[in-house]
N, C-alpha and C positions, 0 to 999 in steps of 0.2 A: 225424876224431876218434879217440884213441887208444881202445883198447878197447872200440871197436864194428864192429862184421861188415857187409864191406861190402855185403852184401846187406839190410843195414837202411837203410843209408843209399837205397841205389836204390830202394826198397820207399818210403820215406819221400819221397823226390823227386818220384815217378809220385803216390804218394796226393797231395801239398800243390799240385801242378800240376795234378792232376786235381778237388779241392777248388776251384780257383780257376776255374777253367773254367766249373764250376757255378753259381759265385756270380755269373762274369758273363752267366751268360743270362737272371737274371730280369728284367735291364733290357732286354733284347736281347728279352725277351719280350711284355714291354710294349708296344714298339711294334705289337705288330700286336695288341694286349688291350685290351679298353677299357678296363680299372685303368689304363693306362699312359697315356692320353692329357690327364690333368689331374693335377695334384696329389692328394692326398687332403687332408681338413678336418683332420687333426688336424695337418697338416705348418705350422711357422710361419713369418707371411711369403709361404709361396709356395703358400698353399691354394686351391683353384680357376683356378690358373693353368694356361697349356697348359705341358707340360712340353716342353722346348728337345731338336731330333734329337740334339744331339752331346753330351746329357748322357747318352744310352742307347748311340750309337756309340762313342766313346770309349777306354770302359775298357771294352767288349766287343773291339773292337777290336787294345789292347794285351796283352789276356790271349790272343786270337787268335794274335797276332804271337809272344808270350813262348813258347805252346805249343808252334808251328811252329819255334823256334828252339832249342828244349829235348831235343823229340823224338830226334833222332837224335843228340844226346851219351846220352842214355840207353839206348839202344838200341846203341852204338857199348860203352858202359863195360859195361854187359850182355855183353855178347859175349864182350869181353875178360877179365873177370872171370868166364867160362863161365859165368853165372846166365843162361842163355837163358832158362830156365823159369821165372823170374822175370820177362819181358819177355813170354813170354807168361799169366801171370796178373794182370799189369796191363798189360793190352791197350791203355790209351792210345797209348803211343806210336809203336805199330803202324799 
């Protein structure tokens, strides 16, 4: 993007992949939670049912994968762009 610094951009790339990370472990948490083993009543259609492994594996899963494959272009463009200290205050992809 023209006239932004590119240490916002990498600043912004480590936060919304490290955001996403977080959002997928509350299913990932579930499974071993007893919230996680049925639906809740207020959910419709699917209330008091067991919930299904590969709705919690999943997108745990693919946020896993997205991570591991993110990591070290950030860490690589980090470098180059000499913001190391940047890559280490957002320690993800370390």
């Amino acid at each position: 993007m023209p006239g932004v610094h590119d240490g916002f951009t990498t600043r912004m790339q480590g936060a919304l992949i490290g955001i996403a990370a977080l959002l997928a472990c509350v299913p990932v948490l579930g499974l071993i939670s007893r919230w996680g083993e049925v639906f809740p009543r207020w959910v419709p259609w699917l209330h008091e049912r067991p919930v299904a492994l590969p709705l919690a594996v999943v997108p745990g899963g693919l946020v896993a994968l997205a991570c591991c494959m993110s990591a070290p272009g950030i860490v690589v463009n980090a470098v180059r762009r000499g913001e190391a200290l940047t890559v280490l205050l957002f320690p993800y992809p370390v």
